[in-house]
C-alpha positions in Angstrom: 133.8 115.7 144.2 135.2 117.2 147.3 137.1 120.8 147.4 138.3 122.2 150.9 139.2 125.6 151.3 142.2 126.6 153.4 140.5 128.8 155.7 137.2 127.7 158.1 134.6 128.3 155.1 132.2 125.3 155.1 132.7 122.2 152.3 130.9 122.0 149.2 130.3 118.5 148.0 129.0 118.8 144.8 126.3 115.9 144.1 127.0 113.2 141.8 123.8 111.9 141.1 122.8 111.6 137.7 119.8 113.3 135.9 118.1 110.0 135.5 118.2 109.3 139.2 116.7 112.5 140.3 113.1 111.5 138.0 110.3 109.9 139.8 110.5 106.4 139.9 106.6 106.5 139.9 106.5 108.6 136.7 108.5 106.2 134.6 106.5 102.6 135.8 102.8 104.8 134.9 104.0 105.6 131.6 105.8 102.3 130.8 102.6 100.7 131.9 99.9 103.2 130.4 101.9 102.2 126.5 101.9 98.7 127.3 98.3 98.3 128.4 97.2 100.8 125.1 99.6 98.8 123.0 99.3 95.2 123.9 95.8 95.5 125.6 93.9 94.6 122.9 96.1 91.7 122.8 95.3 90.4 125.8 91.9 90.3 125.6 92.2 88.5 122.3 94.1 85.9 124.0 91.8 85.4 126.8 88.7 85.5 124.9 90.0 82.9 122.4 90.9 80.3 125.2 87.5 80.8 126.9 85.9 80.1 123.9 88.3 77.0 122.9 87.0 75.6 126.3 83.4 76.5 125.9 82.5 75.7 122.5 83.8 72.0 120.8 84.0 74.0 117.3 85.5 77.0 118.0 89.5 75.7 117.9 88.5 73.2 115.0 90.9 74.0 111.8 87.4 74.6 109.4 86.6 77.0 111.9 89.7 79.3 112.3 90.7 78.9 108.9 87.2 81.1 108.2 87.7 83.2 110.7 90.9 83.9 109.0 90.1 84.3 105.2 86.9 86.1 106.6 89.2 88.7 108.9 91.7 89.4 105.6 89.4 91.7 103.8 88.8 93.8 106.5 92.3 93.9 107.8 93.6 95.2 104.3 90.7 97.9 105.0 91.9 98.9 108.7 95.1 98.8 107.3 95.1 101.8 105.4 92.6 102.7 107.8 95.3 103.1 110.6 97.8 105.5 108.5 94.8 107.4 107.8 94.1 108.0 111.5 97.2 108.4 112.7 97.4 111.8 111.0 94.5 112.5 112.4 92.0 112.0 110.0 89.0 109.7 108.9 88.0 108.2 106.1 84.4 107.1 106.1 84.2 106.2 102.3 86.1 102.7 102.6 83.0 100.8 102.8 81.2 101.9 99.6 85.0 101.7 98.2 84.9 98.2 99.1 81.9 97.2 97.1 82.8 99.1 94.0 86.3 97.2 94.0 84.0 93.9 93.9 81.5 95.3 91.4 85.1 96.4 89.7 86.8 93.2 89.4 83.5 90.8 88.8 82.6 93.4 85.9 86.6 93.4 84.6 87.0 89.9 85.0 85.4 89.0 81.3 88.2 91.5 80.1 90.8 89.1 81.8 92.8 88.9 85.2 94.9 92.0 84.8 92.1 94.3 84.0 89.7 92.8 87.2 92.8 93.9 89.7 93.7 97.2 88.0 90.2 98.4 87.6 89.3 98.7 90.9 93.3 99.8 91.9 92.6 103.0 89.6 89.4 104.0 90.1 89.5 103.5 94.0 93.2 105.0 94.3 91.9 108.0 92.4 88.9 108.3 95.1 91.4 108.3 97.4 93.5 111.1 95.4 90.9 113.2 95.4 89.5 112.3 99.1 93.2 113.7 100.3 93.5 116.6 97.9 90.5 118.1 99.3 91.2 117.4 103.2 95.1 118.5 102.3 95.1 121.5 100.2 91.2 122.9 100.7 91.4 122.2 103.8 88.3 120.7 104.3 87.3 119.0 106.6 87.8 115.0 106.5 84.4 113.6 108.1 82.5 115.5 104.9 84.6 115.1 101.9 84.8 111.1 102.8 81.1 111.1 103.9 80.5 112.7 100.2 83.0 110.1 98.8 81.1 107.2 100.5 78.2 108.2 98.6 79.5 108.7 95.8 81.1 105.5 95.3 78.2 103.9 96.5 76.2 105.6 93.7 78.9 104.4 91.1 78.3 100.9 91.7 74.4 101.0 91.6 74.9 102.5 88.0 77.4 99.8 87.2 75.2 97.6 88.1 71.3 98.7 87.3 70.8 99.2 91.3 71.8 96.1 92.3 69.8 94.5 89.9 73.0 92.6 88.1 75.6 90.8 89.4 78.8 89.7 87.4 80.6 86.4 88.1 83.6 85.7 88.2 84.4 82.5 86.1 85.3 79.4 88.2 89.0 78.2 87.2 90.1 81.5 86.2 93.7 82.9 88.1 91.6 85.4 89.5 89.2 82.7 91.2 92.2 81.0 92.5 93.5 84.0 93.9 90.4 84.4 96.3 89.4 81.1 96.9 92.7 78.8 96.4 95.2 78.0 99.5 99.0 77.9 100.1 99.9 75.0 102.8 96.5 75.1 103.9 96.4 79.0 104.6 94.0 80.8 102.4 95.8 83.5 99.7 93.8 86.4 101.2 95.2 85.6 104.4 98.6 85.4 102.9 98.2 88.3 101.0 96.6 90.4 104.1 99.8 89.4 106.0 102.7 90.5 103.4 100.8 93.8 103.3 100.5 94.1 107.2 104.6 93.4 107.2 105.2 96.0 104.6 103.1 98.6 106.4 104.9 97.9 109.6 107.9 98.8 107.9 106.9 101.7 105.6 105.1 103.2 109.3 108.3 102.2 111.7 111.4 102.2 108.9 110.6 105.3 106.4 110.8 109.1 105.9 107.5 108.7 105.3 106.3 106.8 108.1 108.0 109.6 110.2 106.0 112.1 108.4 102.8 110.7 109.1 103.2 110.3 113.2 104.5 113.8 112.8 101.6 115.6 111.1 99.0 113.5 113.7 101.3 114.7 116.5 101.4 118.0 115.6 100.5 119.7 112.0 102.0 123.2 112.8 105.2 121.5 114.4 105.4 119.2 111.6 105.1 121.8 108.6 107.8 124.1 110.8 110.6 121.2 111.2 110.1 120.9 106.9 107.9 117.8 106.9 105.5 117.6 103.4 102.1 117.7 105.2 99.9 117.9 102.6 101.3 115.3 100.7 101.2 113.1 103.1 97.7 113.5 104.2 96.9 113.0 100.1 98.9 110.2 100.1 97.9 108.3 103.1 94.0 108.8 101.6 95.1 107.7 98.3 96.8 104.1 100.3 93.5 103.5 102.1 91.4 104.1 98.3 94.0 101.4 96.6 93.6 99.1 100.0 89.8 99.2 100.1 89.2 98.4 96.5 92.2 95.3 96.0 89.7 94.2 99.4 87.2 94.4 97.3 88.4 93.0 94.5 89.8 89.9 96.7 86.4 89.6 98.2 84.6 89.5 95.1 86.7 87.0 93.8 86.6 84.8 97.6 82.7 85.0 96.7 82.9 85.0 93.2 80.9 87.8 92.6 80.5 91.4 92.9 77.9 91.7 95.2 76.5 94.9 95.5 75.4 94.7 99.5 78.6 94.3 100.8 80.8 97.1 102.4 77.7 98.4 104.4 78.9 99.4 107.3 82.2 98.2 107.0 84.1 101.7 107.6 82.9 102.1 110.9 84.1 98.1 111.7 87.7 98.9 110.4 87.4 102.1 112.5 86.6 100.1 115.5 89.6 97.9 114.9 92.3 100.2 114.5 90.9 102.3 118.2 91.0 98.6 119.5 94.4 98.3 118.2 95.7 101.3 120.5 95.5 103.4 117.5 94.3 107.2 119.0 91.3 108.9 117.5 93.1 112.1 117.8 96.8 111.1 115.8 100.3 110.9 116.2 100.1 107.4 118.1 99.4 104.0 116.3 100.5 100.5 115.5 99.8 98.1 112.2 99.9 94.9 114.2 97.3 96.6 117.3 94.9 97.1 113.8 95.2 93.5 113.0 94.8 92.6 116.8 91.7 94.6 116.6 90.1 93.0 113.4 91.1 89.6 114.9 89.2 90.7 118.8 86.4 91.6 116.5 85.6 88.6 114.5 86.2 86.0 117.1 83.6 87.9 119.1 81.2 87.7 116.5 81.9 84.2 116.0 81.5 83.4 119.6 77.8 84.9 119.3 77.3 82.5 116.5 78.9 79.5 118.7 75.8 80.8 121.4 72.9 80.1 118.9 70.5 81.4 121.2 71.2 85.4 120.8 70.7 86.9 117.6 73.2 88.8 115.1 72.7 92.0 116.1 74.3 91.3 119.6 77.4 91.4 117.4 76.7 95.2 116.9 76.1 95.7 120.9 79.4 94.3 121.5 81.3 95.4 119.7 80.4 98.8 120.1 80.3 98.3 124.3 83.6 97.3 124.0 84.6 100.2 121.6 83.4 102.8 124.0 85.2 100.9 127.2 88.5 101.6 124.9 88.3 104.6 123.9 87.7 105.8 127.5 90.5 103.7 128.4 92.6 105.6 125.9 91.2 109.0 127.1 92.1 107.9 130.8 95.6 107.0 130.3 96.5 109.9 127.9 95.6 112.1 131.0 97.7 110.3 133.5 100.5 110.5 131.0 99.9 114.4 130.8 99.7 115.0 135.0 102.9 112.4 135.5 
């Protein structure tokens, strides 16, 4: 817009350029690509490493092969699952793994009581873990690395009683709904791998579509912000522990009844695995930023790579463990170098 005065004072033209114009072009493509590469990364590798491998080893692509891969990666997707709402507030929960065995130990031991009781078993006493996991972190205020460390103990303790320290193992009778449930198939697709997926779906809704999900980035984002603008922090934190409880033991449970069994020696380890996947995923250590299908992406990364050592023959299983943990450490200083060129552009 032009105005012209009457007398010999100088024209103002006052710019039209819009705000959007005036930003850094720069700015906008580093950001755009710093969330694609920490959201889709993971991805990518997947996809390259799984080709590699098709061409390299004759039994890698075969359908026995990815179909175990697949029934193999549910249990501990359903773990990193409520792993990743767990982390994206900022927490940690490092009792999953013990969790996960006592759901088996659970179900095998509730199974001679009938179907219902070998799923609910392990629902309630997990879930209530989980309650009281998130009660302490939320309203004592303590801090979440200890009162899941004790919790991992704890549980792990529970299912040595149950089960004379190790010394018995309940079965799970063959032909029973439960059995079928674990180790039956739907057009050639596993049921744990079914079941894994309709509760990856759900997630990505409850995380992307719900008060709740909103909630949850909110509190990892900021606590103090989040508790100002009226959000329910402290029943959020409880209730995102009390979801990853209820998910480790029905892994559990699904487990047991994949093997069988309740075997007591399983779950070892397992927390810092689903850990590992959810970082892998794009998920950040430190909250507010995370995605259900990067966790499954990151369970997936993880397994093929351990099954690729297994397609090598000549290096031992252990190498799994090196991996995987080389690679953890190259993402999470990936993550930590594109979160600072986010803050200086």
């Amino acid at each position: 817009m032009t105005v012209t005065k009457t007398d010999n004072t100088p024209v103002t033209t006052a710019s039209t350029t819009s705000a959007d114009e005036t930003e850094p072009v720069g700015s906008t493509r580093a950001e755009r690509l710093s969330a694609l590469v920490q959201q889709h990364g993971a991805l990518a590798v997947l996809v390259i490493v799984s080709v590699v491998a098709s061409f390299s080893f004759d039994s890698f692509a075969t359908s026995d092969n990815v179909t175990n891969m697949a029934t193999s990666s549910a249990f501990l997707a359903i773990v990193a699952l409520g792993m990743t709402f767990v982390i994206i507030t900022g927490g940690i929960d490092l009792s999953v793994g013990s969790l996960f065995a006592l759901g088996g130990v659970l179900a095998a031991w509730g199974s001679r009581h009938g179907t219902l009781v070998a799923l609910l078993l392990p629902l309630a006493v997990c879930g209530l873990i989980g309650v009281v996991n998130g009660l302490l972190v939320a309203r004592s205020r303590l801090a979440p690395f200890i009162v899941t460390l004790a919790a991992m103990l704890g549980a792990r303790g529970l299912m040595l009683s149950l089960t004379d320290e190790g010394a018995n193992t309940y079965l799970i009778a063959k032909g029973s709904f439960l059995a079928e449930l674990g180790q039956g198939t739907t057009l050639g697709v596993g049921n744990p791998v079914w079941l894994m997926l309709a509760l990856f779906v759900a997630g990505a809704v409850v995380l992307r579509r719900t008060r709740f999900g909103q909630h949850v980035y909110a509190v990892g984002g900021n606590e103090d912000a989040a508790a100002l603008m009226g959000a329910p922090v402290a029943r959020t934190k409880i209730l995102v522990y009390t979801l990853s409880g209820l998910l480790a033991g029905l892994a559990g449970a699904l487990n047991a009844a994949w093997l069988a069994s309740g075997v007591t020696i399983l779950g070892n380890g397992m927390e810092l695995e689903a850990i590992s996947a959810v970082v892998i995923g794009g998920t950040l250590l430190t909250g507010g930023l995370g995605y259900v299908s990067g966790s499954l992406v990151g369970v997936l990364l993880l397994k093929v790579i351990q099954n690729v050592i297994n397609q090598i023959g000549s290096l031992d299983s252990s190498y799994q463990q090196v991996v995987s943990g080389a690679f953890l450490a190259l993402v999470v200083i990936a993550q930590t170098y594109l979160g600072r060129r986010r803050q200086l552009v």
